[in-house]
Structures are given as C-alpha cells and as structure tokens.
PDB file of N, H, CA, C and O in Angstrom:
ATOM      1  N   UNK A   1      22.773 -19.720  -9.192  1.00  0.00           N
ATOM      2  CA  UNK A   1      22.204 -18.396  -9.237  1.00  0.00           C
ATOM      3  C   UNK A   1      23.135 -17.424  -8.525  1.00  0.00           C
ATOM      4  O   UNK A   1      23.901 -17.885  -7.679  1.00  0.00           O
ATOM      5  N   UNK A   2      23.140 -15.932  -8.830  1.00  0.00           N
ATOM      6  H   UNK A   2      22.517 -15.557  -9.517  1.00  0.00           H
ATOM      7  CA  UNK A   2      24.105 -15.428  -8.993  1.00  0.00           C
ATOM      8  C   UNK A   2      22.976 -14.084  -7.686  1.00  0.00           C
ATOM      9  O   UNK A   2      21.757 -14.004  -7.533  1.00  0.00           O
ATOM     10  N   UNK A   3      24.023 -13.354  -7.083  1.00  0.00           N
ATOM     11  H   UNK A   3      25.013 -13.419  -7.207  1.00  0.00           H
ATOM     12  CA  UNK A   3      23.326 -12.431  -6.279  1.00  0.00           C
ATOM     13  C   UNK A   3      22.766 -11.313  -7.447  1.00  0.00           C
ATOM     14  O   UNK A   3      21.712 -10.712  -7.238  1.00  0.00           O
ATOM     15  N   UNK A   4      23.267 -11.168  -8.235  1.00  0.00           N
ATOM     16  H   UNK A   4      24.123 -11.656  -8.405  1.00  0.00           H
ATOM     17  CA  UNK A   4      22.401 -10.098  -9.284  1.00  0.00           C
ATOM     18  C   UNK A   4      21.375 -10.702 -10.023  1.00  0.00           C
ATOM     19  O   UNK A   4      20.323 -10.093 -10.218  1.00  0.00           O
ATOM     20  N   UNK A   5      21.618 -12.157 -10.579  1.00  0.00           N
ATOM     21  H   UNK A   5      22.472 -12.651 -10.420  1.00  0.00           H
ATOM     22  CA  UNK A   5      20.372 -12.719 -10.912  1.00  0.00           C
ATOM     23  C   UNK A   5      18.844 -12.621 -10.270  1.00  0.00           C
ATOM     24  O   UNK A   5      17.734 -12.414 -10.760  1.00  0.00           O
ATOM     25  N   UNK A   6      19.353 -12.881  -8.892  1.00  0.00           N
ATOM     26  H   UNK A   6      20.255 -13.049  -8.494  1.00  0.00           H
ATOM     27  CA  UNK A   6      18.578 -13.192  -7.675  1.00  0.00           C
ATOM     28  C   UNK A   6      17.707 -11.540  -7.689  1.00  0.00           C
ATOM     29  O   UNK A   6      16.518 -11.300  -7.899  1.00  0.00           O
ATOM     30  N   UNK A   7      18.625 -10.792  -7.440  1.00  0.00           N
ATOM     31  H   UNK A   7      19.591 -10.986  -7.270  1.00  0.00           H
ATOM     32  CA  UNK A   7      18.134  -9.456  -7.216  1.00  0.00           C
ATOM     33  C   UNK A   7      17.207  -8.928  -8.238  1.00  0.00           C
ATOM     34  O   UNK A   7      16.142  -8.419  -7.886  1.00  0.00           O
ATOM     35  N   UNK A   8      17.641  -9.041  -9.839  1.00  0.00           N
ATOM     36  H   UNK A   8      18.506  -9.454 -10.125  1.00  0.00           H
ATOM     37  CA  UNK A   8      16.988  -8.424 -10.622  1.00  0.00           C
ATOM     38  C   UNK A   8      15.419  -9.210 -10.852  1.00  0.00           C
ATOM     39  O   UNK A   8      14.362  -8.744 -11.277  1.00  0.00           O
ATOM     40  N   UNK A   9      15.738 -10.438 -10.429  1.00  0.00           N
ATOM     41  H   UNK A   9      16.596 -10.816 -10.083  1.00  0.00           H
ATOM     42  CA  UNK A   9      14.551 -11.647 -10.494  1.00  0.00           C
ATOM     43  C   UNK A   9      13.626 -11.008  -9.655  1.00  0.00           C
ATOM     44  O   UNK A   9      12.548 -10.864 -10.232  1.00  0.00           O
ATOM     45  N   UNK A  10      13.649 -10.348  -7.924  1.00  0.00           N
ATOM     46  H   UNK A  10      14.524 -10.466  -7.455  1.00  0.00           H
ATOM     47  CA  UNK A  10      12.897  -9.949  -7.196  1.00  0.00           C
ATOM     48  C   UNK A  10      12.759  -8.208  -7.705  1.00  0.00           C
ATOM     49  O   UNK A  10      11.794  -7.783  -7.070  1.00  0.00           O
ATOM     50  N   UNK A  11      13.115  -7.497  -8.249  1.00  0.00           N
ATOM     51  H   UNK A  11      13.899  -7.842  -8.765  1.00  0.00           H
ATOM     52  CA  UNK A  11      12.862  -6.022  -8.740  1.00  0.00           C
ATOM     53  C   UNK A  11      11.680  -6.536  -9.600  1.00  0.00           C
ATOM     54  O   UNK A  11      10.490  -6.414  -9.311  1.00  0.00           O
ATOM     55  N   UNK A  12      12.118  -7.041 -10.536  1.00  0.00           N
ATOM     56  H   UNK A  12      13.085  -7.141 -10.770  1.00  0.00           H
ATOM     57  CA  UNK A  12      11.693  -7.776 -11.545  1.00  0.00           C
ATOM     58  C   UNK A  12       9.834  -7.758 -11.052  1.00  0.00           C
ATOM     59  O   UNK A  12       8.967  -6.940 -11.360  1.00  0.00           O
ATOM     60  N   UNK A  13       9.756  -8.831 -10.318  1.00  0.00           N
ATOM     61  H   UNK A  13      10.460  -9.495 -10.068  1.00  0.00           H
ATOM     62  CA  UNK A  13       8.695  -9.045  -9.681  1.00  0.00           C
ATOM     63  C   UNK A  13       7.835  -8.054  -8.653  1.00  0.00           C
ATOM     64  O   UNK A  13       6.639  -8.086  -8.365  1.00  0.00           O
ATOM     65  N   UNK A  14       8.693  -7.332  -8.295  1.00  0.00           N
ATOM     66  H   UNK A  14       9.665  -7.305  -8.529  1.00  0.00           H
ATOM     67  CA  UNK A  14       8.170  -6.329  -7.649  1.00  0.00           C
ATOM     68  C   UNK A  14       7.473  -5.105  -8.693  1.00  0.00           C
ATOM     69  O   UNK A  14       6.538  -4.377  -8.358  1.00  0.00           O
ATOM     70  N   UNK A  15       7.961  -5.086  -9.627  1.00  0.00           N
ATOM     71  H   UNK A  15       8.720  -5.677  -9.899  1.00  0.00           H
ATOM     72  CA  UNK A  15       7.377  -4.077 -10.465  1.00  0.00           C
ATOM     73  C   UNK A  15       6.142  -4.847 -11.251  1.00  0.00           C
ATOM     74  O   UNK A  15       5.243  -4.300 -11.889  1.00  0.00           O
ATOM     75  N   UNK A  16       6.344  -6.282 -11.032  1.00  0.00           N
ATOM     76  H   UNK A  16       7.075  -6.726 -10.514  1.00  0.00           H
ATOM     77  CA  UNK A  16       5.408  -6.776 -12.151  1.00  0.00           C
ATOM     78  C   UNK A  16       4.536  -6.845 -11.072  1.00  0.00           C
ATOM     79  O   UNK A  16       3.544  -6.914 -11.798  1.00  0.00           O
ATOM     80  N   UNK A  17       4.136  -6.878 -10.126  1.00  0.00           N
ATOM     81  H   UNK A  17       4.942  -6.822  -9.536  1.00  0.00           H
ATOM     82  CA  UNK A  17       3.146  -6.615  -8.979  1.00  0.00           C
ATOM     83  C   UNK A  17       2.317  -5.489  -8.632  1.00  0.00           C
ATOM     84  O   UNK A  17       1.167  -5.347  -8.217  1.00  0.00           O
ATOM     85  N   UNK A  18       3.387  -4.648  -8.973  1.00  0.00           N
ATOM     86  H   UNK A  18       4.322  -4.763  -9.310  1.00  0.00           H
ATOM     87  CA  UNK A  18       2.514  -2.970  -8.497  1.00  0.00           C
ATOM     88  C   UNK A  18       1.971  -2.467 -10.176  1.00  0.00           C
ATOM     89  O   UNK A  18       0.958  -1.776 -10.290  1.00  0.00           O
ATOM     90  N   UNK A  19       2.639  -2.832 -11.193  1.00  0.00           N
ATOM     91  H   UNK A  19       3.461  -3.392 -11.101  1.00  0.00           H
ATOM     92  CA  UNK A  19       1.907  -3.114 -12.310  1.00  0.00           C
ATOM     93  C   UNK A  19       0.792  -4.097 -12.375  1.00  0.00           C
ATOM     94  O   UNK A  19      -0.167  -3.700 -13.038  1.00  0.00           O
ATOM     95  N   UNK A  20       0.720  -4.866 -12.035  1.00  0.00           N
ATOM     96  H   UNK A  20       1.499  -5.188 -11.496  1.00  0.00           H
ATOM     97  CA  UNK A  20      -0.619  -5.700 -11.541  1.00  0.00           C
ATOM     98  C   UNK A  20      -1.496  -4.859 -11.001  1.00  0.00           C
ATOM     99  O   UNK A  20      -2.372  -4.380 -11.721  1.00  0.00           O
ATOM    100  N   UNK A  21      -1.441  -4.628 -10.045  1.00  0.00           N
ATOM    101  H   UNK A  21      -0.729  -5.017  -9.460  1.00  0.00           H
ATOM    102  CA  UNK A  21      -1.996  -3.865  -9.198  1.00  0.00           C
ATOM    103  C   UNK A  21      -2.858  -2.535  -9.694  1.00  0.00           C
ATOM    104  O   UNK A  21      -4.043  -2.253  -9.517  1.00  0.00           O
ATOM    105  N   UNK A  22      -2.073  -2.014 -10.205  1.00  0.00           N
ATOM    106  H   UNK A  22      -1.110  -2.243 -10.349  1.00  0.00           H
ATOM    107  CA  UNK A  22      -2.048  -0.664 -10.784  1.00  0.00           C
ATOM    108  C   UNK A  22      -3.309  -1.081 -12.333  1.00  0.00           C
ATOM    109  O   UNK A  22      -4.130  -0.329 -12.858  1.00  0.00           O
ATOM    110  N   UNK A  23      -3.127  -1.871 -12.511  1.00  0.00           N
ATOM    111  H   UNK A  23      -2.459  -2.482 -12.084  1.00  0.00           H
ATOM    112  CA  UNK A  23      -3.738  -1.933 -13.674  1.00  0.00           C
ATOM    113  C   UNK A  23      -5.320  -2.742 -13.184  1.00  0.00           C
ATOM    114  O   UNK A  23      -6.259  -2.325 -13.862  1.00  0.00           O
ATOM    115  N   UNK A  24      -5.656  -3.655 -12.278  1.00  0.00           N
ATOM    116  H   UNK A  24      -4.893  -3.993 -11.726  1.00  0.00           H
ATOM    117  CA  UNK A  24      -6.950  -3.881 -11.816  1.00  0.00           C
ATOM    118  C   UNK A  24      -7.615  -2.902 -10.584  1.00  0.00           C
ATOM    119  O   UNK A  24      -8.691  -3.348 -10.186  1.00  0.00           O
ATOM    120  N   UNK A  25      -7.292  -1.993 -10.096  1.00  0.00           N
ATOM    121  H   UNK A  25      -6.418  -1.631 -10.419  1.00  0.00           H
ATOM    122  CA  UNK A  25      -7.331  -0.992  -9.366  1.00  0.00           C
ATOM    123  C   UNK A  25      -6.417   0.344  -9.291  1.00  0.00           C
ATOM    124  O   UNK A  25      -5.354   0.383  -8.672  1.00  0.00           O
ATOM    125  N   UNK A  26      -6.932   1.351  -9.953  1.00  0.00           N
ATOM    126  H   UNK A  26      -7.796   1.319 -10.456  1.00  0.00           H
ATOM    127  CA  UNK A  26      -6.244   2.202 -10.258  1.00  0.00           C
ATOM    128  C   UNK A  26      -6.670   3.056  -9.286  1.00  0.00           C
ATOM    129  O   UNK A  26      -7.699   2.839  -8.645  1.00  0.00           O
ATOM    130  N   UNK A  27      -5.627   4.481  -9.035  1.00  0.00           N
ATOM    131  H   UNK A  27      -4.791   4.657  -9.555  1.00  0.00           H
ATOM    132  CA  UNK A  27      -5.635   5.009  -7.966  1.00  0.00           C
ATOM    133  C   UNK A  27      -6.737   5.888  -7.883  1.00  0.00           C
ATOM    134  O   UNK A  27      -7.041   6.451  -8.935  1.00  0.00           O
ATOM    135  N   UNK A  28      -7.268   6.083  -7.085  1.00  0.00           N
ATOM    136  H   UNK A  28      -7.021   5.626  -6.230  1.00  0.00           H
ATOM    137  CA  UNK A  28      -8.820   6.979  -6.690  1.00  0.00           C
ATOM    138  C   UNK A  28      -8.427   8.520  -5.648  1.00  0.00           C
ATOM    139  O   UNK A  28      -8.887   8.428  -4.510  1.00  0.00           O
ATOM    140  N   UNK A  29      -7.944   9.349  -5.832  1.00  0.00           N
ATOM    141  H   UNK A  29      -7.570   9.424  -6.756  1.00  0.00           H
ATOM    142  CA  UNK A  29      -7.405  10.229  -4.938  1.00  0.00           C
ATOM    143  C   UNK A  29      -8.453  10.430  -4.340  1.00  0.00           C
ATOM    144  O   UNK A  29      -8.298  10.635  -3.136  1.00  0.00           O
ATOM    145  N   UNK A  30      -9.674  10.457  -4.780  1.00  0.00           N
ATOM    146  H   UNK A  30      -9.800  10.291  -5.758  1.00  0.00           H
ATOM    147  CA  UNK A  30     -10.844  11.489  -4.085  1.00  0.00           C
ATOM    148  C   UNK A  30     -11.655  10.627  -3.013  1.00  0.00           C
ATOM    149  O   UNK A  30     -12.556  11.028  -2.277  1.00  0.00           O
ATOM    150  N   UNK A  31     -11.100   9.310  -3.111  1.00  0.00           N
ATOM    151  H   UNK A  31     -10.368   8.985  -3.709  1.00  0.00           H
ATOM    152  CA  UNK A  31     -11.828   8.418  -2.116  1.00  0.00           C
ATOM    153  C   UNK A  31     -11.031   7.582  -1.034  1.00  0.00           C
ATOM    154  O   UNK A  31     -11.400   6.662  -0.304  1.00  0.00           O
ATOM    155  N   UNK A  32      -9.702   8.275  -1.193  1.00  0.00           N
ATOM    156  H   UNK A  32      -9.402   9.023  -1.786  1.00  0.00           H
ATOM    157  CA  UNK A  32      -8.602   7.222  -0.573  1.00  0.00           C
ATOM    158  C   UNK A  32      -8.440   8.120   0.938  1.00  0.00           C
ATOM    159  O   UNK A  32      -8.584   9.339   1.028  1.00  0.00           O
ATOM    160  N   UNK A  33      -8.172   7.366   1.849  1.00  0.00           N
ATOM    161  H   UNK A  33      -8.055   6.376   1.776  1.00  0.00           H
ATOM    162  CA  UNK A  33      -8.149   7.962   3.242  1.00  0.00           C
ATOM    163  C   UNK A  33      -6.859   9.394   3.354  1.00  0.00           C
ATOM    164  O   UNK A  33      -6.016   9.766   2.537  1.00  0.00           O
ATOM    165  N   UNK A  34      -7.128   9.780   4.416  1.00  0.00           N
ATOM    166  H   UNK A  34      -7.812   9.478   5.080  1.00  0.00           H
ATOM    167  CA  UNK A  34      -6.197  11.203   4.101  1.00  0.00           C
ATOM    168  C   UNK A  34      -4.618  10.330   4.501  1.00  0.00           C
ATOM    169  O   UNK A  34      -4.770   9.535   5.429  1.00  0.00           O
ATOM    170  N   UNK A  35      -3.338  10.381   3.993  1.00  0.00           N
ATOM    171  H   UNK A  35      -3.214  11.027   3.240  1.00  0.00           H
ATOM    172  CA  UNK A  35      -2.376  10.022   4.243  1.00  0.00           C
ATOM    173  C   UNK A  35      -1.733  10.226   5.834  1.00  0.00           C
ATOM    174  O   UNK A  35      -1.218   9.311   6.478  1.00  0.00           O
ATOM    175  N   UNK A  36      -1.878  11.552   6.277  1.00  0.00           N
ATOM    176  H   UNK A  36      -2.296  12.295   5.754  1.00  0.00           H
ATOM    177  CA  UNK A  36      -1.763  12.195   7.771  1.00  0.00           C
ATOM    178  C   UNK A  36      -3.365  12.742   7.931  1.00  0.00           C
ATOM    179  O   UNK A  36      -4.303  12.880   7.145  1.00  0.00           O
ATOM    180  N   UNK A  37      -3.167  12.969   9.322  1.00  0.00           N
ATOM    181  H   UNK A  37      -2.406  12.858   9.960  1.00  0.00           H
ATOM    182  CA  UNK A  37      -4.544  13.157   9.728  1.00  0.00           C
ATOM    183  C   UNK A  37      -4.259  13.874  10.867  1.00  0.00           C
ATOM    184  O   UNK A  37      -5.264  14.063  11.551  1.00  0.00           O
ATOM    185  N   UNK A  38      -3.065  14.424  11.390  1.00  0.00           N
ATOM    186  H   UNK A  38      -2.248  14.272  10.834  1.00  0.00           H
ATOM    187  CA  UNK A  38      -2.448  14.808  12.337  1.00  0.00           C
ATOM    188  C   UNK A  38      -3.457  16.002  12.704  1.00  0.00           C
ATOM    189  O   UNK A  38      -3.483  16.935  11.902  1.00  0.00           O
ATOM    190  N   UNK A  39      -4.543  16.094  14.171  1.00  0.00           N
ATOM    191  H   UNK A  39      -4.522  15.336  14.823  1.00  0.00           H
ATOM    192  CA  UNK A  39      -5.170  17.033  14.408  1.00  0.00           C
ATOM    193  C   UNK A  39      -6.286  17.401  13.634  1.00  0.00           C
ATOM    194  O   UNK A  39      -7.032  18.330  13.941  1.00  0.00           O
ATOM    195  N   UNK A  40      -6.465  16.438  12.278  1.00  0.00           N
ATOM    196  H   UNK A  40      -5.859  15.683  12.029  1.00  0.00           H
ATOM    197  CA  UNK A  40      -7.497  17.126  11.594  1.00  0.00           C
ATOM    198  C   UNK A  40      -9.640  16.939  12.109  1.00  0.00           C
ATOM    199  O   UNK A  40     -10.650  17.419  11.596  1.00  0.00           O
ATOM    200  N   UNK A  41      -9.390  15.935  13.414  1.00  0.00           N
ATOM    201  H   UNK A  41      -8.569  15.545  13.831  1.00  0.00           H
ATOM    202  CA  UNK A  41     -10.566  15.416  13.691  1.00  0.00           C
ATOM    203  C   UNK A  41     -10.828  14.566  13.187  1.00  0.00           C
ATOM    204  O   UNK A  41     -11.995  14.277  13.449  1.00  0.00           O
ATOM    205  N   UNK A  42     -10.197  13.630  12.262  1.00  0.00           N
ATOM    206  H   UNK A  42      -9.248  13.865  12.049  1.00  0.00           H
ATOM    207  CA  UNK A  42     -10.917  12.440  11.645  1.00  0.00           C
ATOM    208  C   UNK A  42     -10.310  11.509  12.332  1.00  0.00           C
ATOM    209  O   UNK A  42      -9.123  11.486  12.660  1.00  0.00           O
ATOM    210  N   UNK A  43     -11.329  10.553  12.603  1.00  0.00           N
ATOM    211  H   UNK A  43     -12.293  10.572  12.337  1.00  0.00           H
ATOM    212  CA  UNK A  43     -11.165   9.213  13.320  1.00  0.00           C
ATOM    213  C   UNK A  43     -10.485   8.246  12.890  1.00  0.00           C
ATOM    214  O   UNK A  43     -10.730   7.881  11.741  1.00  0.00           O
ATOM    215  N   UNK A  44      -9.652   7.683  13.500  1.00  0.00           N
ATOM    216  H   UNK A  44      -9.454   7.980  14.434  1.00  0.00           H
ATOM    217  CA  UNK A  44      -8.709   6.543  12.765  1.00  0.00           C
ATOM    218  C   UNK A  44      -8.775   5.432  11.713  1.00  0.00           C
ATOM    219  O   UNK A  44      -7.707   4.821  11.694  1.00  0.00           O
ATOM    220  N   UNK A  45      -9.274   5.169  11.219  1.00  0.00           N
ATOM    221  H   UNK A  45     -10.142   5.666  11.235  1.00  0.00           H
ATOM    222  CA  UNK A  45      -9.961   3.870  10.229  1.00  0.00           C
ATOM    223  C   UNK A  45      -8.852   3.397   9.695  1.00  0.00           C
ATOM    224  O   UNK A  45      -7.877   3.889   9.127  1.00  0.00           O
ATOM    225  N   UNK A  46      -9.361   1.857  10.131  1.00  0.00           N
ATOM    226  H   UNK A  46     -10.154   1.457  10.592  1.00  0.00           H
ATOM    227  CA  UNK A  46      -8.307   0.621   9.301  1.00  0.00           C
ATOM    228  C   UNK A  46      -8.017  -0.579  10.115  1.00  0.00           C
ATOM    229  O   UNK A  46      -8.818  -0.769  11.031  1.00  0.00           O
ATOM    230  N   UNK A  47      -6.931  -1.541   9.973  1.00  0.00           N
ATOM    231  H   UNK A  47      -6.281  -1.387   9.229  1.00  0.00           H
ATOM    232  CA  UNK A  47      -7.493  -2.799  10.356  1.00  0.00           C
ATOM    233  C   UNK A  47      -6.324  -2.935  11.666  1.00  0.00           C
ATOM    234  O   UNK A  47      -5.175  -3.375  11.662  1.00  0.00           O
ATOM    235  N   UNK A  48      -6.783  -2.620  12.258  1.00  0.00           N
ATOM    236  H   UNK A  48      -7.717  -2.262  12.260  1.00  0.00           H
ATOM    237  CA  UNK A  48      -5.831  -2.808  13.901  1.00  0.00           C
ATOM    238  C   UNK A  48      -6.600  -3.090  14.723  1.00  0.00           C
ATOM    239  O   UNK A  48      -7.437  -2.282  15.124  1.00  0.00           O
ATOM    240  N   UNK A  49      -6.495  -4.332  15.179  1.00  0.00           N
ATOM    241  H   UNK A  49      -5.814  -4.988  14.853  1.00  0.00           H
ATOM    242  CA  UNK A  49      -7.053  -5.309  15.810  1.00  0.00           C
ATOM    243  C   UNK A  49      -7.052  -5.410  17.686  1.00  0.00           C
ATOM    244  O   UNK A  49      -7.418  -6.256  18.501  1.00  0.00           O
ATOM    245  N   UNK A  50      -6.287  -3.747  17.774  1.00  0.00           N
ATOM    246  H   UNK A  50      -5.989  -3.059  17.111  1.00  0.00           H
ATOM    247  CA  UNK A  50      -5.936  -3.766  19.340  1.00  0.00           C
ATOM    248  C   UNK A  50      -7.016  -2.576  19.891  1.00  0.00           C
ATOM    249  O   UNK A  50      -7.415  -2.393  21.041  1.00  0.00           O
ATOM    250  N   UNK A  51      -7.373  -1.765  18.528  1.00  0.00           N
ATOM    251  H   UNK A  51      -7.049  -1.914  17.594  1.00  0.00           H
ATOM    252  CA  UNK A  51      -8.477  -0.470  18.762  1.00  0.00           C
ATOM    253  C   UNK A  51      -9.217  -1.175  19.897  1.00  0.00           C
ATOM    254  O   UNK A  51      -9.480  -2.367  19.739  1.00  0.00           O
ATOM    255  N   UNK A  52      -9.536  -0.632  20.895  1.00  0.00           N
ATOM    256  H   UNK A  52      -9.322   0.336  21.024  1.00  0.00           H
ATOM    257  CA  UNK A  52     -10.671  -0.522  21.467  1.00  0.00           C
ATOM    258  C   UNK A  52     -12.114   0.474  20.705  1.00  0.00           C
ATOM    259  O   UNK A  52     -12.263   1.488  20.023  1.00  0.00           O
ATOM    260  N   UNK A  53     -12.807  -0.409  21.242  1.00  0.00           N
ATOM    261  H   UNK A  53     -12.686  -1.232  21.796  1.00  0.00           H
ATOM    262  CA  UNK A  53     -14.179   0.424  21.289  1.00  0.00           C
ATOM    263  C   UNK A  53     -14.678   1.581  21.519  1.00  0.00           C
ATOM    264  O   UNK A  53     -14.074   2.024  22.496  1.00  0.00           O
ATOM    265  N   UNK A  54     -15.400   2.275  21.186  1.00  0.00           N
ATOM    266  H   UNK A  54     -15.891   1.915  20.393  1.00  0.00           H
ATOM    267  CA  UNK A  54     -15.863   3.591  21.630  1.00  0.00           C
ATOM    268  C   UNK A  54     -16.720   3.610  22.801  1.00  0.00           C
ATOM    269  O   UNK A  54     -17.149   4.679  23.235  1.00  0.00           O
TER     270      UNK A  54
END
C-alpha cells in the first residue's frame, strides 16, 4: 500500500461517514445548541464530566 492509496482510502471514508450521518440525521438549525454563547446568558450544556453542580 502506497501513501496515496492509504490517504484516499481514509478521505474516502471520511466522506462516506458524514454522508452516513447526514443522511440518518439531518441537520435541525432550529433545535441545535447556539455554536458561541459568549455572554449571551445561556448555560453551558453538554457532556463534561468535570462541571460541577449548581
């Protein structure tokens, strides 16, 4: 196997993934968390396991 083999084999797969993806869950803008949140008052949500408690 060849380093371009190798490479196009993992692109390859990477697109056939987010095409996966993309096709059993498609994107929801109106329900998806805000990307930044910088100052806006909304509380952090998601899976970090060091959060303390309120």
């Amino acid at each position: 196997m060849t380093r371009r083999f190798t490479a196009a084999l993992a692109v390859a797969g990477l697109v056939l993934l987010v095409a996966f993806d993309q096709f059993f869950t498609p994107l929801n803008p109106y329900q998806a968390p805000a990307l930044f949140a910088l100052g806006s008052g909304q509380v952090a949500a998601g899976g970090f396991c060091g959060a303390l408690p309120k």
